[in-house]
C-alpha positions in Angstrom: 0.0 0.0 0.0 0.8 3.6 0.5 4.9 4.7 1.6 5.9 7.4 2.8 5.6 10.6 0.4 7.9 12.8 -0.9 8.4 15.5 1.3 6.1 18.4 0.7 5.3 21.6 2.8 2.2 21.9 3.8 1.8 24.9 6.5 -1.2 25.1 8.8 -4.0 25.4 8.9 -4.4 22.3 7.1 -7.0 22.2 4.4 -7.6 19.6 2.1 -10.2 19.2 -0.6 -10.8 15.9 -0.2 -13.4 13.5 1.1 -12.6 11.4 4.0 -13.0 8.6 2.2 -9.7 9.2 -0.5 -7.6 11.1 2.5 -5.0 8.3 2.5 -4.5 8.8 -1.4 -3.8 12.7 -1.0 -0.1 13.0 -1.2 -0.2 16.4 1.0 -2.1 14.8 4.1 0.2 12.0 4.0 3.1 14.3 4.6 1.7 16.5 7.1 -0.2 13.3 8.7 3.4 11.6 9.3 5.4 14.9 10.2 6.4 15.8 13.7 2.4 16.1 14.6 2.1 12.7 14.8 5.7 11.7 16.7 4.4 14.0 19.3 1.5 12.0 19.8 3.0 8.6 19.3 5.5 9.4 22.1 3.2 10.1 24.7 1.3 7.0 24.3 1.7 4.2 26.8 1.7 1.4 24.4 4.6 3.1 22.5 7.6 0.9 23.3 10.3 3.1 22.1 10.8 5.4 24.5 14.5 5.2 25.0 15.4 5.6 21.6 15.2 8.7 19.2 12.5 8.5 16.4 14.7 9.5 12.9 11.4 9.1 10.8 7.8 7.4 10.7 6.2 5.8 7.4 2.9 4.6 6.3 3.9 1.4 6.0 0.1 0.1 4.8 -3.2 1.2 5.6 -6.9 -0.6 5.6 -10.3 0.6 5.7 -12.3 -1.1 8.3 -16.3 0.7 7.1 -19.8 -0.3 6.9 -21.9 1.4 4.2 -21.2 5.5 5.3 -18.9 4.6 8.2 -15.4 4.7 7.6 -12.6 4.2 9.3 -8.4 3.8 8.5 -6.3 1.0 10.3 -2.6 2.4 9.2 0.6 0.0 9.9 3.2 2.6 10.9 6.9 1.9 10.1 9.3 3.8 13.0 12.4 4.4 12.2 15.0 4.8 15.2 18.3 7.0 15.0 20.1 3.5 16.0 19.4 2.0 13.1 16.3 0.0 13.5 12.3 -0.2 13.8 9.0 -0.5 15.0 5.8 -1.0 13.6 2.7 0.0 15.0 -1.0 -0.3 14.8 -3.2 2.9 14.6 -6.5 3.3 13.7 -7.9 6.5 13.0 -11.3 8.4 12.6 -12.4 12.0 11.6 -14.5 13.5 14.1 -15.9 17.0 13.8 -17.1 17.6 17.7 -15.6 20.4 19.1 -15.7 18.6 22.9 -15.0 15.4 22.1 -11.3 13.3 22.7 -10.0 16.5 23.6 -6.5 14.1 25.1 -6.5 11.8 21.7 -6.9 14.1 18.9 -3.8 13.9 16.6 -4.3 16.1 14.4 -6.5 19.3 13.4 -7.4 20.0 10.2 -10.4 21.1 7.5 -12.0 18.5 5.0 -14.1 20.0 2.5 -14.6 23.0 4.6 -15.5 20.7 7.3 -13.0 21.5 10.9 -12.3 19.0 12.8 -9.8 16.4 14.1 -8.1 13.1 13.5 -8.1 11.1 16.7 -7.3 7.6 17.9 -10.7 5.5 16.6 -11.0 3.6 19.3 -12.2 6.5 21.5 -15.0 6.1 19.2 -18.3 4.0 20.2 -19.4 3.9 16.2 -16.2 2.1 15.6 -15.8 0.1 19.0 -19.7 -1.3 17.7 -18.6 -1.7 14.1 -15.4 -3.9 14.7 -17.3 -5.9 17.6 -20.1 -6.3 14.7 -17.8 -7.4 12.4 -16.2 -9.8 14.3 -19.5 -11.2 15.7 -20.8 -11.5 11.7 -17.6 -12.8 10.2 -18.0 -15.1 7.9 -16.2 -18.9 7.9 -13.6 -18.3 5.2 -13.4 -14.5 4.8 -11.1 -13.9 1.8 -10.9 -10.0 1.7 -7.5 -8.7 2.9 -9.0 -7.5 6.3 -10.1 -10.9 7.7 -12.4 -10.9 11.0 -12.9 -14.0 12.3 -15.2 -15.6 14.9 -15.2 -19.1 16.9 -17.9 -21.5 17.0 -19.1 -20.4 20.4 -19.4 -17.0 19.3 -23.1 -16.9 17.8 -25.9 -15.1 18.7 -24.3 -12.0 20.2 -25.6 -8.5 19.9 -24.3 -5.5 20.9 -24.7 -3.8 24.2 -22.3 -1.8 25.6 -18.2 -1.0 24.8 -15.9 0.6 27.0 -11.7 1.0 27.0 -10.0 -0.6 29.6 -7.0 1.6 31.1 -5.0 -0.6 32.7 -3.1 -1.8 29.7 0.4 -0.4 28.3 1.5 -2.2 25.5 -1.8 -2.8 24.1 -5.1 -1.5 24.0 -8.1 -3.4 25.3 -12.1 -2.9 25.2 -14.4 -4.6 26.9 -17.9 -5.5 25.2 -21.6 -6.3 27.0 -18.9 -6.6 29.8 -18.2 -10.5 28.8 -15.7 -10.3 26.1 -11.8 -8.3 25.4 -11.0 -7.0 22.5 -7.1 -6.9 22.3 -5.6 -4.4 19.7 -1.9 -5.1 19.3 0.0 -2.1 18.9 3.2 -3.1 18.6 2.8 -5.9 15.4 4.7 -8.0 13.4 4.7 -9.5 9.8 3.6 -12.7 11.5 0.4 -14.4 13.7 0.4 -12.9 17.0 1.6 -15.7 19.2 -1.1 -14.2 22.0 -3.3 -15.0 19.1 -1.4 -18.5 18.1 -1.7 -19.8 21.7 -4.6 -18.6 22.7 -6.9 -20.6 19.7 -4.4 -23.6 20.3 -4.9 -23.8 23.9 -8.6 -23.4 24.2 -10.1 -24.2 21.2 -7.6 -27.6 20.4 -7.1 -28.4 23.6 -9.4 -27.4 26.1 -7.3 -25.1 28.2 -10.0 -23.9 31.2 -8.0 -21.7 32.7 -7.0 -19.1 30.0 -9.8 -17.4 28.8 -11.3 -18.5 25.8 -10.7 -17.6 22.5 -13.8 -16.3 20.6 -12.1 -13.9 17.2 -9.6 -12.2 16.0 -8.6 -9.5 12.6 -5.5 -10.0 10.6 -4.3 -8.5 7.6 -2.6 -9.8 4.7 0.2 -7.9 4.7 2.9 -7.2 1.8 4.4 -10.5 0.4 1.1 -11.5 1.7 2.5 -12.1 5.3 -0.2 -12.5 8.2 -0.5 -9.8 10.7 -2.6 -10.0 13.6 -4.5 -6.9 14.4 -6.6 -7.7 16.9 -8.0 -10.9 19.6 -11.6 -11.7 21.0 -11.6 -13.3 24.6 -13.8 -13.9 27.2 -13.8 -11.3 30.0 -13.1 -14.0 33.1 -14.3 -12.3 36.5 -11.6 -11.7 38.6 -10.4 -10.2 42.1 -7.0 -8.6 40.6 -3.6 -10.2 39.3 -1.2 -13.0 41.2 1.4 -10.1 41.7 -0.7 -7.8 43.6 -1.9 -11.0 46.1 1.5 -12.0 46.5 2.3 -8.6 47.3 -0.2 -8.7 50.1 0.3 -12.3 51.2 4.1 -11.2 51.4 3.3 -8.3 53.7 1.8 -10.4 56.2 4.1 -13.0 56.4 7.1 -10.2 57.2 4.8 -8.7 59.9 4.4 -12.1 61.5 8.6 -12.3 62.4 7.5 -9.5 64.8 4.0 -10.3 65.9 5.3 -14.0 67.0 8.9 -12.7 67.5 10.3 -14.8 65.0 14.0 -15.2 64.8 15.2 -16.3 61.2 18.6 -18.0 61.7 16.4 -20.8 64.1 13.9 -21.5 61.5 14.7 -24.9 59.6 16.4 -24.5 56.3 15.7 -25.9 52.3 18.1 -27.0 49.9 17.1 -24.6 47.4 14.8 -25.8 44.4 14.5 -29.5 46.4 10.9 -30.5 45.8 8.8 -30.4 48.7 5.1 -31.4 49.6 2.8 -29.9 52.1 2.5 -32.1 54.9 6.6 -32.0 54.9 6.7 -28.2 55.5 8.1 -27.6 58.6 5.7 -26.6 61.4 7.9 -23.9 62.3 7.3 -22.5 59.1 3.9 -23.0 58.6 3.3 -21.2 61.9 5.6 -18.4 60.6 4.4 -18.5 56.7 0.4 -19.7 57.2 -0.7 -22.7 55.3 -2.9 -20.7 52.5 -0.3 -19.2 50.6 1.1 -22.7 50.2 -2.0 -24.1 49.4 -2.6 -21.1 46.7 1.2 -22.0 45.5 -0.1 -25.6 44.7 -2.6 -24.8 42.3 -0.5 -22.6 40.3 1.9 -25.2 39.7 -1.0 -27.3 39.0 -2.2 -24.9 36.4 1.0 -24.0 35.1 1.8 -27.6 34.5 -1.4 -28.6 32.8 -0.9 -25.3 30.2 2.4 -27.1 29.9 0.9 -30.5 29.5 -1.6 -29.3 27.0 1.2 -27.2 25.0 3.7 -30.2 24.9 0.6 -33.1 23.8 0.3 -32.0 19.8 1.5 -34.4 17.0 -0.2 -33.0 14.3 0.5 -29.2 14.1 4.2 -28.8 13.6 4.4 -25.1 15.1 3.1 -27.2 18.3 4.8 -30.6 18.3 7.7 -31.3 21.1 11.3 -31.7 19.8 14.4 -32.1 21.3 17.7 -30.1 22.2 20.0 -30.0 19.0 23.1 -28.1 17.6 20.8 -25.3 15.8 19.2 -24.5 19.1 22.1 -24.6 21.2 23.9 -21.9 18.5 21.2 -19.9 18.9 20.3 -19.8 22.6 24.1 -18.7 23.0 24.2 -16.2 20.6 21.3 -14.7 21.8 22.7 -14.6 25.8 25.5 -13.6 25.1 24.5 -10.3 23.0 22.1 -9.7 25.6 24.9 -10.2 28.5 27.3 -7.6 27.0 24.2 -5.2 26.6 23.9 -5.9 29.3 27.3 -5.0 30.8 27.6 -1.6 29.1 24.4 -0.7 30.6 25.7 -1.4 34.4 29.2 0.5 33.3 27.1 3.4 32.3 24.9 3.2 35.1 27.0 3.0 38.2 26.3 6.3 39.0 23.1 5.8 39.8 23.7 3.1 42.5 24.6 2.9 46.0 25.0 0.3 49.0 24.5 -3.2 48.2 23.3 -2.6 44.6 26.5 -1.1 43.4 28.4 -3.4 45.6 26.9 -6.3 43.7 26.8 -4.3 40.4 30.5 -4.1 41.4 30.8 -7.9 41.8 29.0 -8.8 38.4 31.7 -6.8 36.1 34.4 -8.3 37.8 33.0 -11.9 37.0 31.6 -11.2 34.5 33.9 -14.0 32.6 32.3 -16.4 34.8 28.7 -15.9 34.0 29.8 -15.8 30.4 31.7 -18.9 30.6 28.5 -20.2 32.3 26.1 -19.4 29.5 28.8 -20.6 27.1 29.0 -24.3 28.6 25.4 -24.9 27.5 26.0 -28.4 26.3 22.6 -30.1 24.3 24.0 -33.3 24.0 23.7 -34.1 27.4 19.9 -32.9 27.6 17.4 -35.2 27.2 14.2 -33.4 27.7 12.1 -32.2 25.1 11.4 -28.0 23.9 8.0 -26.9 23.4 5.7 -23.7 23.0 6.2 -21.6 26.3 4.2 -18.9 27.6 7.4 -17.0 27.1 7.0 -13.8 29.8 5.2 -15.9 32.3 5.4 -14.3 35.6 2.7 -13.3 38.2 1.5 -9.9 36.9 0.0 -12.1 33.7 -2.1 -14.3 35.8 -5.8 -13.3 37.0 -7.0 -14.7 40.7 -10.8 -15.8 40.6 -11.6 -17.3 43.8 -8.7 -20.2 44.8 -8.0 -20.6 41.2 -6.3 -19.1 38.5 -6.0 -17.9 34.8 -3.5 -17.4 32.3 -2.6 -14.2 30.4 -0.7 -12.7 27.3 1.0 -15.2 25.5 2.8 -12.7 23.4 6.6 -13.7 24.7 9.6 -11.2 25.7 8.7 -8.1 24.5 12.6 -7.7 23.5 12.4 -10.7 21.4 11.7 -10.9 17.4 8.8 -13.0 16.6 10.5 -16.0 15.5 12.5 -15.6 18.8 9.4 -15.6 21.0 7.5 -19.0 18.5 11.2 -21.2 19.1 10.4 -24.2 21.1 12.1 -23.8 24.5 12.1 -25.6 27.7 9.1 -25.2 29.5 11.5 -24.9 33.3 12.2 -21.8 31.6 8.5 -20.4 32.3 9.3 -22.0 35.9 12.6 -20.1 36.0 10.0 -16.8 34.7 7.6 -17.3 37.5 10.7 -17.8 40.3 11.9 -14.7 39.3 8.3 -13.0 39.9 8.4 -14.7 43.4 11.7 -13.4 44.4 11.2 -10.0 43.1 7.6 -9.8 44.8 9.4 -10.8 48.0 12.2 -8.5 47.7 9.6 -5.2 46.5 7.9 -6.2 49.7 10.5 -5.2 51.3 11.5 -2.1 49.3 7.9 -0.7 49.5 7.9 -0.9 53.2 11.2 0.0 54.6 9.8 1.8 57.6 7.3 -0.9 58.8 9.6 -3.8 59.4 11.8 -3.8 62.6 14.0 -6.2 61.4 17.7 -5.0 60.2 18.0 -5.7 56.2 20.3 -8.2 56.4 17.5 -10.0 58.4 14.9 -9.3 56.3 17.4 -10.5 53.2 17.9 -13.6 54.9 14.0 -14.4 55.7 13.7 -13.1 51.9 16.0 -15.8 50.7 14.0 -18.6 53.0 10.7 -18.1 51.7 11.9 -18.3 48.3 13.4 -21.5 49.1 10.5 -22.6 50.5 7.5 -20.9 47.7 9.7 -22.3 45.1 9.9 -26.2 46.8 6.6 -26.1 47.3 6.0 -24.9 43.7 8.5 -28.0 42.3 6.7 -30.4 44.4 3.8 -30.1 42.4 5.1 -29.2 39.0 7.7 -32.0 38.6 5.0 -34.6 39.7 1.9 -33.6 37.2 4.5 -33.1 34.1 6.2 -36.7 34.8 2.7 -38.5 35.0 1.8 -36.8 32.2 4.4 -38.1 29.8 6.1 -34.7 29.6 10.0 -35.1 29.3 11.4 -32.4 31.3 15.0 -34.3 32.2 15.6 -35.6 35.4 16.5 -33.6 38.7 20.5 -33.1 37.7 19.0 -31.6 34.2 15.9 -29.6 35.4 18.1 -27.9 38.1 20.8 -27.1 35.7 18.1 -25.7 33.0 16.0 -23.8 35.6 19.6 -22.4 36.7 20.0 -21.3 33.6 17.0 -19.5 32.8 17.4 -18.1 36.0 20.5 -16.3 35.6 19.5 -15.5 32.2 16.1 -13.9 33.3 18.0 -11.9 35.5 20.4 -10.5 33.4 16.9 -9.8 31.6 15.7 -7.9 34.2 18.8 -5.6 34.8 18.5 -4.2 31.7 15.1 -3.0 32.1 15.8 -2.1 35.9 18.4 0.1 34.9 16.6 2.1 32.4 13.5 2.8 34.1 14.0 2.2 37.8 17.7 2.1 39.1 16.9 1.9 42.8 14.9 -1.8 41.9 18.3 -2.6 40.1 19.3 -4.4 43.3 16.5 -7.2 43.0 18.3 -8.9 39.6 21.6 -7.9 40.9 20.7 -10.1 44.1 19.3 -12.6 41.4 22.8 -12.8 39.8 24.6 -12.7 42.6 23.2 -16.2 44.5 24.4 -17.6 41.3 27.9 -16.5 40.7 28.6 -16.4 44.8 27.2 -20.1 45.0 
């Protein structure tokens, strides 16, 4: 479709003689649509994912109409170009709306068509268009072979629509919530590829049954150039909830600090675990359970239950071939390390920058990384797949507690859209599930460590007591957490090695995710640096 014009200036105001309709074929609007107008709007949007990098240009990449009779609207693909040499793309859909009051935060652009003012805004601030895509998807018809293709599932009949509203929780993408039963998901950030959100999602409930994810129910993609698919947009159910995993934890975390003083508590008498040993409930220590409480071990059991059942279902498909279970071989091996050890020395030159904005332990251990970091390289380095016998399959990919939903004593599983640093092939490779174990580990320990961080002043202990009752409830979340993973996987015929291989993988993904982490840390929160750092640091110190 439609690239980026030649440049020609335009000076406002900004009138053009042109229906709505042909605006994306005007060579003017293009220009002034794409100048510096719309980088000022992009940038302060929360689903724009470029903010640390410097925008050197934006293209029209492609553009779709998404109308019924009258009503029309523009999906654009927006290519964004970075000073550092590479690129986005983005969805935006856009509508003309005349009302002087309305989307008075979203309009992107003001401007006169056909002597008509008025403004070009973000569409889905727009109920017409909210109703038309809903009404589109909830029409669509089984093989739709126009290059916009809306698509529903079987369980999706019947519906009229009621009500639409944006959800503002979101950062990444943008969701809407319909009759208040169903999600619409734009993806904002795209690819010339299925979504794997998308991919998993329809594989996990519709194939195979998946309860606890909720359910897939339509979706748009494009036919891109070279006639590539690109996923627009996904229909789930709305699943009733009473807030995410992260913030319970966070709660549940609180509490069990509060108790060391309420039953004065001493730490260094409580019974130690071998770290990652596998560990049932009626074996936890008393001492613990009277320090910890038995619910949040009982709530840890049936999210290893869950977890291992998505697993289960993901690693139990012998037809699809984007689904099938394989083995660890010399291609994967290649590029595992090549891709650790890119991110590492990123990685490195971000903490030598950044030691200036650390202090105490956290540029102690900063510190201790860069002068080991040989070590941890060596470490990624001796990743050895001959003496692996497990199988790889489809992982969540950025599984951690913030993208799971509590409902009741149960749980559901969110956004399967991997890393958001990786490519899309990066995020569909088959991996090991341990490493969405070693994902939600990571979760635990930083949820125990921000528990501490976020209430400094209402603990008595010293911090190198509350480090130490950090690093004990880890051990013990996590063995409880094992204890029931390890057992469901095994009985269901899913290879995950044996204990020498499973620790040495989940060790690995450990330190890996946490080198992950730091990156991120550093960039947007340096004070929470110290929560990977201490990730990194029980590794190389062990």
């Amino acid at each position: 479709m439609s690239k980026k014009a030649t440049k020609i200036i335009v000076a406002p105001p900004y009138n053009f003689n042109e229906e709505w309709e042909n605006l994306l074929e005007n060579k003017e609007f293009v220009n002034v649509f794409l100048s510096d107008v719309l980088e000022d709007y992009i940038i302060k949007q929360r689903w724009y994912g470029g903010k640390a990098s410097k925008i050197k240009y934006i293209e029209l990449s492609e553009y779709f109409r998404i109308q019924h009779n009258e009503e029309v609207y523009y999906g654009l693909i927006l290519e964004v170009d970075f000073v550092e040499a590479f690129y986005h793309h983005y969805f935006l859909p856009i509508a003309f709306v005349s009302d002087e009051s309305f989307a008075k935060k979203d309009r992107i652009l003001s401007l006169s068509i056909k002597g008509q003012e008025g403004f070009i805004i973000d569409a889905v601030n727009l109920e017409s268009f909210r109703k038309l895509v809903f009404e589109r998807i909830a029409n669509a018809m089984p093989h739709d072979k126009s290059p916009v293709k809306f698509h529903k599932s079987e369980t999706f009949n019947d519906i009229v629509y009621e009500s639409s509203r944006c959800m503002n929780l979101e950062q990444s993408n943008t969701s809407l919530i319909f009759n208040d039963k169903y999600v619409l998901k734009f993806f904002r950030k795209i690819f010339a590829n299925s979504n794997p959100d998308y991919e998993m999602n329809r594989f996990l409930t519709e194939k195979k049954n998946f309860k606890n994810t909720p359910k897939y129910l339509g979706s748009i993609n494009i036919l891109g150039q070279d006639n590539q698919v690109i996923t627009i947009a996904l229909m789930q159910e709305l699943i009733p909830n009473q807030g995410n995993a992260w913030d319970y934890f966070l709660k549940e975390i609180d509490k069990v600090f509060l108790t060391l003083e309420n039953k004065e508590i001493h730490v260094k008498d409580l019974p130690k675990l071998q770290l990652y040993d596998r560990l049932k409930i009626h074996d936890i220590p008393h001492r613990i359970i009277d320090w910890v409480g038995l619910n949040l071990f009982l709530k840890l059991k049936v999210l290893a239950k869950r977890t291992a059942e998505m697993h289960i279902c993901l690693g139990s498909e012998f037809e699809d071939t984007a689904f099938t279970p394989t083995n660890f071989n010399g291609d994967y091996t290649v590029w595992l390390k090549n891709r650790m050890i890119y991110q590492f020395q990123n990685r490195l030159n971000l903490v030598e920058n950044s030691l200036h904005k650390l202090d105490g332990p956290g540029l102690e251990m900063a510190n201790d990384l860069l002068s080991k970091k040989n070590l941890i390289r060596n470490r990624f380095l001796k990743f050895d797949w001959t003496k692996l016998k497990g199988e790889r399959i489809r992982i969540h990919g950025d599984y951690h507690l913030g993208q799971i939903l509590i409902q009741g004593d149960d749980f559901y599983i969110l956004d399967f859209e991997g890393e958001p640093e990786s490519n899309i092939r990066d995020r569909q490779v088959k991996q090991p599930p341990i490493k969405d174990v070693a994902g939600l580990f990571r979760s635990f320990h930083y949820a125990i460590y921000a528990t501490i961080f976020n209430n400094r002043d209402k603990y008595k202990q010293t911090q190198e007591e509350l480090f130490e009752a950090a690093e004990l409830l880890y051990a013990y979340l996590t063995g409880i957490f094992m204890g029931t993973y390890v057992d469901l996987v095994q009985d269901a015929n899913l290879n995950i090695g044996y204990n020498q291989e499973r620790n040495f993988i989940l060790e690995y993904c450990l330190l890996e995710k946490a080198i992950y982490e730091l990156g991120y840390e550093l960039n947007s929160r340096p004070s929470w640096a110290i929560i990977p750092l201490k990730g990194i640091s029980n590794f190389i110190n062990d």
